[in-house]
N, C-alpha and C positions, 0 to 999 in steps of 0.2 A: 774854135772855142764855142759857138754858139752850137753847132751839133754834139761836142761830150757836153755840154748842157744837155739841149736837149735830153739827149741818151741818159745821164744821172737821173734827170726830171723822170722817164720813162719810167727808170730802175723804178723808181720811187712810189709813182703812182701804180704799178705793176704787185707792189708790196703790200700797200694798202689794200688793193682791190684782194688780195690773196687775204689778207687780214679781217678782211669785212666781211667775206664768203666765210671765213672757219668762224666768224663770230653768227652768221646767220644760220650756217647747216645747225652750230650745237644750242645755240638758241630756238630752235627749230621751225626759223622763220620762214624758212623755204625748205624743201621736199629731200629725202637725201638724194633722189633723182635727178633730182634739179641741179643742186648741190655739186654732184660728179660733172653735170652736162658743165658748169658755170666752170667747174675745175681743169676739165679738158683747155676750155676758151683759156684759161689762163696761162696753163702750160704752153699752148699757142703762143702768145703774148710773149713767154721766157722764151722762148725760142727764137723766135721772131728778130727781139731783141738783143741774143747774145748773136747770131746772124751779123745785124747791125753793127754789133761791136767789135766781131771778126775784123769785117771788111774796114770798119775803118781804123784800126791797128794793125794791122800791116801796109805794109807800106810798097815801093815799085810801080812802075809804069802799066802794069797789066791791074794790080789794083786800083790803079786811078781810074781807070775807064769805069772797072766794076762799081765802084764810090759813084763817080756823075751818072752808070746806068739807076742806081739804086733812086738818086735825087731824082732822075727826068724821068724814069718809068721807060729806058730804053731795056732793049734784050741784048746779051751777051755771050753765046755758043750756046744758043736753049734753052739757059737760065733767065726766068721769067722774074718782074721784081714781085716779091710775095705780097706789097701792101694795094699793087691792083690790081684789082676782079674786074672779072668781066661781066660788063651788065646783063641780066637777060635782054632775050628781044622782045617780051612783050612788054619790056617795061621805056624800053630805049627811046627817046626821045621824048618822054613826058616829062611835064614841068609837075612841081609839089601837087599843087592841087589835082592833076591828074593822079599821081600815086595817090595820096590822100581817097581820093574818090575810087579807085581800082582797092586800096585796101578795104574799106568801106562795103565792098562791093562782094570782096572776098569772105569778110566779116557777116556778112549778111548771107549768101550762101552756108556757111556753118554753122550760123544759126537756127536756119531753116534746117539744113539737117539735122541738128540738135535736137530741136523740136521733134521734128518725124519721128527719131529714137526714143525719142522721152515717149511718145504718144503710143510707140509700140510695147513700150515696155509697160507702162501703163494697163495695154489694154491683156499682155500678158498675166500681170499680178492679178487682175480681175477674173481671170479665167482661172486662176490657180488659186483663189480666194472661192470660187464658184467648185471645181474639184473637190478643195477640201471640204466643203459646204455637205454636196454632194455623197461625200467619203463618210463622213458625219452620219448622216441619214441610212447609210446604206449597212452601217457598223451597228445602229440602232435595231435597224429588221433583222438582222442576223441571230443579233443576242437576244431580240424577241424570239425568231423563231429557232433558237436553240433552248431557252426554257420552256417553249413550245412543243419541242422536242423528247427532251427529257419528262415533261409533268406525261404526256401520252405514253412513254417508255414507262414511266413508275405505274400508270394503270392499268397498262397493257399485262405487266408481271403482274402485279395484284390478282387482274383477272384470270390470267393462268393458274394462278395458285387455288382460287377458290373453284375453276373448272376440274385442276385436278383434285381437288376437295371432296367437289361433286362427286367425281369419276370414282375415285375410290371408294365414297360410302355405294354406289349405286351400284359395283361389282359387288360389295360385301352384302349386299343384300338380297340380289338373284341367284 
């Protein structure tokens, strides 16, 4: 009795939690990234628990051992029970305040690298802030020395027109 409790109880909270996620994705309280990762977890969870509920509807001698491996965390022909992990090793024998302080620890390297990133990217916009500066200035001497260009073009013909000006009265006259 107190395991199909449980198991209903499971159902139940398994339901909500799916309810609260499709109220946060469309509310768009968290990421739709997020959103799918949190929905994977859940499906897990479905899973997990219709698992649960296999095993313990049906019935026989060979499910009974499966039933007490599932409660004590024994193994059964390879089948491992899905609700334990196995610890890492570098975590294995620390009491809270060591994770506590290892996460901390972790926490604090990623921020340090955070930083590192922020500051390069930083020093990138500055250079690209300085390029366009740069690009600016260089776009200005251009367009100077292209009306610079042109005004010597217009006087250059001018001059030609009044050498051949010259030239022709100066043959008309010898």
């Amino acid at each position: 009795v107190a395991i199909r409790s449980s198991l209903q109880n499971l159902r139940e909270k398994i339901d909500q939690l799916k309810e609260l996620l499709l109220r946060a994705v469309s509310t768009r309280q968290i990421t739709q990234l997020e959103g799918d990762r949190r929905q994977n977890l859940v499906d897990d969870l479905l899973t997990r628990h219709k698992q649960l509920e296999a095993s313990y509807k049906n019935e026989g001698p060979e499910l009974d051992m499966t039933r007490s491996s599932l409660m004590t965390g024994g193994i059964r022909r390879g089948v491992t029970n899905p609700w334990l992990l196995e610890e890492p090793e570098e975590t294995r024998g620390l009491g809270f305040d060591d994770l506590r302080q290892q996460q901390r620890r972790i926490i604090e390297e990623q921020d340090a690298g955070l930083d590192a990133l922020s500051s390069i990217i930083s020093r990138q916009k500055q250079m690209g802030q300085e390029i366009g500066n740069e690009l600016d200035e260089q776009n200005e001497i251009i367009d100077d020395l292209t009306n610079l260009v042109e005004n010597t073009d217009d006087r250059i013909r001018t001059q030609t027109r009044h050498v051949k000006l010259v030239d022709r009265k100066s043959t008309s006259c010898g």
